[in-house]
C-alpha positions in Angstrom: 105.1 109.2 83.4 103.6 112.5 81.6 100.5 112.7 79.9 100.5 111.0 75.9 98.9 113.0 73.0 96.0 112.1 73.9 95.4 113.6 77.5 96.1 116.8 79.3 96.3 115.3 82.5 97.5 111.7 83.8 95.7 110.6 86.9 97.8 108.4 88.4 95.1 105.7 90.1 96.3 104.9 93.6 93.5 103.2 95.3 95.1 100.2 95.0 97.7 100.5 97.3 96.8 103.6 99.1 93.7 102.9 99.9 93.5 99.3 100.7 96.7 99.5 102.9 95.1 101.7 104.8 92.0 99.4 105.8 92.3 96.5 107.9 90.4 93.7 105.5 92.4 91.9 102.9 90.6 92.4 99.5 90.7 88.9 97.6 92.9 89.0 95.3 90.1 87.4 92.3 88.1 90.8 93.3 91.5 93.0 93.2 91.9 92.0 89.4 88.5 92.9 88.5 88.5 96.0 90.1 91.9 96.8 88.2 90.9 95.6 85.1 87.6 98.1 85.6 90.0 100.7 86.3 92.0 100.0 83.1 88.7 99.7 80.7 87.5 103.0 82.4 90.2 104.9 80.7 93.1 104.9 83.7 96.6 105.0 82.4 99.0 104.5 85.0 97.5 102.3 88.1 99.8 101.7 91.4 98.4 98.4 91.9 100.1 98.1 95.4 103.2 98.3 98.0 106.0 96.1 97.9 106.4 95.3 101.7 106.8 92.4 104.4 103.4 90.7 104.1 103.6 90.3 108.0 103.6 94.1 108.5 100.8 94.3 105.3 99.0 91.6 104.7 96.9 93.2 102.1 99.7 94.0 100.0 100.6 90.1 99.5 99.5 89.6 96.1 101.4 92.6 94.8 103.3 90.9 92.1 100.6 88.6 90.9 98.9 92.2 90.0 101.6 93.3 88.4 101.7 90.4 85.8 98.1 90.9 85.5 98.3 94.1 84.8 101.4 94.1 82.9 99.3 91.9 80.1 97.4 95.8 79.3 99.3 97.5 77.2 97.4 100.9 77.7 98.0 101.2 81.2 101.7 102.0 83.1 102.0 99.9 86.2 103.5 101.3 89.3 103.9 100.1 93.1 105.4 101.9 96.0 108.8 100.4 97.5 110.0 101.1 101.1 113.4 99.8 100.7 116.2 97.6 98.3 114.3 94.9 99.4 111.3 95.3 98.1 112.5 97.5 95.0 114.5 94.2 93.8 110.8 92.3 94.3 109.2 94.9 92.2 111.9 95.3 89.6 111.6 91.2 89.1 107.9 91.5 89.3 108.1 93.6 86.2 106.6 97.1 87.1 107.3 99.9 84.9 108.1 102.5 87.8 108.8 102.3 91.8 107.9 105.3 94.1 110.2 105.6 97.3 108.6 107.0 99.8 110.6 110.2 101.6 109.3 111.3 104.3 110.7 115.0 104.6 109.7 115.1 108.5 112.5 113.0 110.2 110.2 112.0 112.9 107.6 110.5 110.3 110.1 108.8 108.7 111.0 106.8 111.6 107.3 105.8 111.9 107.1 104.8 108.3 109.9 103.0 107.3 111.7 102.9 110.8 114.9 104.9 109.0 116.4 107.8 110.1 117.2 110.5 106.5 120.8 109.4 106.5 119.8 105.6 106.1 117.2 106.5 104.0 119.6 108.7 101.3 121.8 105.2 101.5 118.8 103.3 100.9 118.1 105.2 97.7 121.6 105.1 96.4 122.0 101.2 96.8 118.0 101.4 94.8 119.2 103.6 92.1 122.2 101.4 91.6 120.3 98.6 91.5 118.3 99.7 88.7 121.0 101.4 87.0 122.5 98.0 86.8 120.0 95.8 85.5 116.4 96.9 85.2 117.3 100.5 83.4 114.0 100.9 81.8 112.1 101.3 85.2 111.6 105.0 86.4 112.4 105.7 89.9 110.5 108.6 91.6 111.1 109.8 95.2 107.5 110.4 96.3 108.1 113.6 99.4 105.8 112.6 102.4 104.8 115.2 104.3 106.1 118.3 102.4 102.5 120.5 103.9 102.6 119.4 107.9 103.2 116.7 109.5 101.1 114.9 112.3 104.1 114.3 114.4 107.0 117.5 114.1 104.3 119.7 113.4 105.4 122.5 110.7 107.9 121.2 107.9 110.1 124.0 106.3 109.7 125.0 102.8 113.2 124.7 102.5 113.7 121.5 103.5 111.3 120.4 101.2 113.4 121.7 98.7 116.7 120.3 100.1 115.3 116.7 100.2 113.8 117.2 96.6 117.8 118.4 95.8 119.1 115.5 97.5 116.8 112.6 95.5 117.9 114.6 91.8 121.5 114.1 93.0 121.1 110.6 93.8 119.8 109.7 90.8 115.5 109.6 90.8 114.0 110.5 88.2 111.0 112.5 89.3 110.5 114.2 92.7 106.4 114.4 93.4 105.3 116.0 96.4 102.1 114.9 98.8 100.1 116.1 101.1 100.2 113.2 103.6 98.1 114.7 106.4 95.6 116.9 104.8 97.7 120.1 106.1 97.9 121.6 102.6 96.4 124.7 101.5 96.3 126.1 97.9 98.9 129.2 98.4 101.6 127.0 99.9 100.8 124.4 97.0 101.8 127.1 94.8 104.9 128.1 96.3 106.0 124.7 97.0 105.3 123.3 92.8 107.0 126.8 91.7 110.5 126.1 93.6 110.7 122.3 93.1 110.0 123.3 89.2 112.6 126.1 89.8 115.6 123.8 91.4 115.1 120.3 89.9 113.4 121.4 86.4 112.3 118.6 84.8 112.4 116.0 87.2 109.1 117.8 88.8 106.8 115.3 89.3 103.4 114.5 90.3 100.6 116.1 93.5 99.5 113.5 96.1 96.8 115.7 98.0 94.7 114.4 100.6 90.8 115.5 101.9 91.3 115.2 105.2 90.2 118.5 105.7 88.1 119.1 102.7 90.8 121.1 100.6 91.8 118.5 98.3 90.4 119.8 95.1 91.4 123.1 95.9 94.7 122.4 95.6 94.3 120.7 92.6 93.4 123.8 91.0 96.7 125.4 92.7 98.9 122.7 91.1 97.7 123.3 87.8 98.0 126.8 87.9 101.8 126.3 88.4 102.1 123.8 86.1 101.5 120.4 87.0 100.3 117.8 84.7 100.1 114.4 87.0 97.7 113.8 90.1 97.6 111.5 92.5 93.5 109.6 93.2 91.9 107.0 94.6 88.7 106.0 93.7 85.7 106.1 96.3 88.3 108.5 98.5 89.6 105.3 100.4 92.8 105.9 102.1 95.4 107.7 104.0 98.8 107.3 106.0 98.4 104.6 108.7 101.4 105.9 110.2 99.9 109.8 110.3 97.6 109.8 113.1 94.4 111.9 111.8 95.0 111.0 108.1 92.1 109.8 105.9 91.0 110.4 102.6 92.8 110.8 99.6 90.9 112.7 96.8 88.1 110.9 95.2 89.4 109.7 91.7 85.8 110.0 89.8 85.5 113.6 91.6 88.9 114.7 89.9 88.0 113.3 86.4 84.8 115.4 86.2 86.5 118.6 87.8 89.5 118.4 85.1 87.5 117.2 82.2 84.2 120.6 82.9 87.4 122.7 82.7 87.9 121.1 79.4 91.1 119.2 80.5 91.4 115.6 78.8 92.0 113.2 80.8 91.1 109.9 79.3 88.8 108.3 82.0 85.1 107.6 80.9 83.3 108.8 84.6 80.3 106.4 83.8 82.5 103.2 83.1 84.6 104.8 86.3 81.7 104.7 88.4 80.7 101.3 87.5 84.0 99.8 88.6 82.9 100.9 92.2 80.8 97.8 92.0 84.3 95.6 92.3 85.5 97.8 95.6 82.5 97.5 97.3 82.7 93.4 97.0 85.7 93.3 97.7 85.3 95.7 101.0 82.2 95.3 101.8 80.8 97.8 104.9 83.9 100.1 103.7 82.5 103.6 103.0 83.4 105.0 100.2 83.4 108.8 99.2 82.5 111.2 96.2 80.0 113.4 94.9 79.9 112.2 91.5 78.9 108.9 92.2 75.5 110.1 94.1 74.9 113.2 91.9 75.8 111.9 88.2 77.5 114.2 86.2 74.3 116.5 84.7 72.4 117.1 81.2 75.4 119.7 80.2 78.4 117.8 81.0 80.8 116.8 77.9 84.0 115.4 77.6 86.8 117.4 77.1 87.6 116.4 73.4 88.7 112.9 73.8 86.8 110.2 71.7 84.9 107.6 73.8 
């Protein structure tokens, strides 16, 4: 999805599925739709309410298709969900979400921990998804989300080039966006650069969205690096929760109310009232209670000079 009229930026709200797969409660699901609907009357336009996946393997990602008909009843906000397999892609497609993000793990060795599937299973996988879709739910967008594309916890250094061979391989099969993320918290802003300028150069279009982790406090910074090159969607969870549960090391994706006031002081629309933002915290910490959560905005507030980047509120 790209930004509307209306914004500059889409933050693409991932808390939902990123973050609470990656703790070991179960949020109730009564808290989970007040903490989306929050996230929806805060201003958020495309939420990924969860993962499509064996509840015996992720229990916390049970409800996922009652969120999606909850959500789906908001007409302002896209609804996404990650999908591992055809599987879970048909679960999503009849759940009624508006896009599905595959996750391709561009380190072979990750991959196998992820999704148990080595690249040549994986490129069937997508094929037999695409097809799928194709077939009979043609509206929904398909996006290969690259896993790994910085470093990887397990091979160690991933090529630049075969970043850009995997993005390559998902255009030919038929996705239609290839985003790239930061799964371990490797990622610095001149190889964020590099890495956004040659997927724009070889797939064009079908560029898609940052997924940058904090892990090691350079999240932000390679924000700023993404939109320098170009990039228009980002990847947030709210309160920071989050991470790879099969990336040993990996916590922390980049605090969603942190990234609305760094976009909207540079005078970057993105849509997303902080204060109303903030509040929905309040639904998280119920739901998770003892769970820390993360952000500077939160403590600090956002000071006497801040305004909104244009958009009426």
């Amino acid at each position: 999805m790209t930004p509307n009229k209306n914004i500059d930026i889409l933050i693409s709200e991932v808390g939902p599925r990123d973050g609470l797969q990656s703790v070991a409660a179960t949020m109730p699901t009564a808290l989970k739709l007040q903490w989306l609907t929050a996230l929806a009357d805060a201003g958020l336009k495309e939420i990924e309410i969860g993962s499509f996946v064996s509840p015996k393997l992720l229990p916390q990602m049970a409800d996922a298709a009652h969120l999606v008909v909850h959500m789906r009843q908001r007409r302002d906000v896209f609804v996404t969900a990650l999908v591992p397999n055809l599987k879970g892609a048909q679960a999503a497609f009849d759940a009624g979400v508006q896009k599905i993000t595959l996750p391709i793990s561009v380190s072979e060795p990750h991959s196998l921990a992820n999704i148990r599937k080595t690249h040549q299973q994986v490129f069937e996988e997508v094929r037999q998804v695409i097809a799928l879709r194709n077939e009979h739910f043609p509206k929904v967008q398909v996006e290969a989300g690259l896993s790994t594309v910085f470093g990887c916890t397990i091979q160690g250094e991933v090529p630049e080039d075969d970043v850009i061979r995997m993005a390559l391989r998902m255009a030919e099969l038929g996705v239609d966006e290839v985003g790239l993320a930061d799964t371990v918290g490797y990622a610095n802003p001149a190889q964020v650069r590099r890495a956004f300028i040659r997927l724009h150069s070889e797939i064009g279009a079908k560029a898609g969205s940052a997924h940058f982790h904090n892990t090691r406090g350079q999240g932000l910074a390679n924000v700023l690096a993404a939109l320098d090159v170009g990039v228009t969607t980002f990847d947030a969870s709210q309160g920071g929760i989050g991470g790879c549960p099969y990336a040993p090391g990996a916590s922390g994706n980049i605090v969603t109310e942190d990234l609305v006031y760094l976009l909207e002081s540079m005078g970057l629309r993105t849509g997303v009232d902080i204060d109303k933002l903030v509040a929905a915290r309040e639904w998280l910490q119920k739901g998770l209670p003892g769970e820390p959560l993360y952000g500077f905005i939160p403590d600090a507030g956002v000071g006497k000079n801040f305004h909104y980047a244009g958009a009426v509120r």
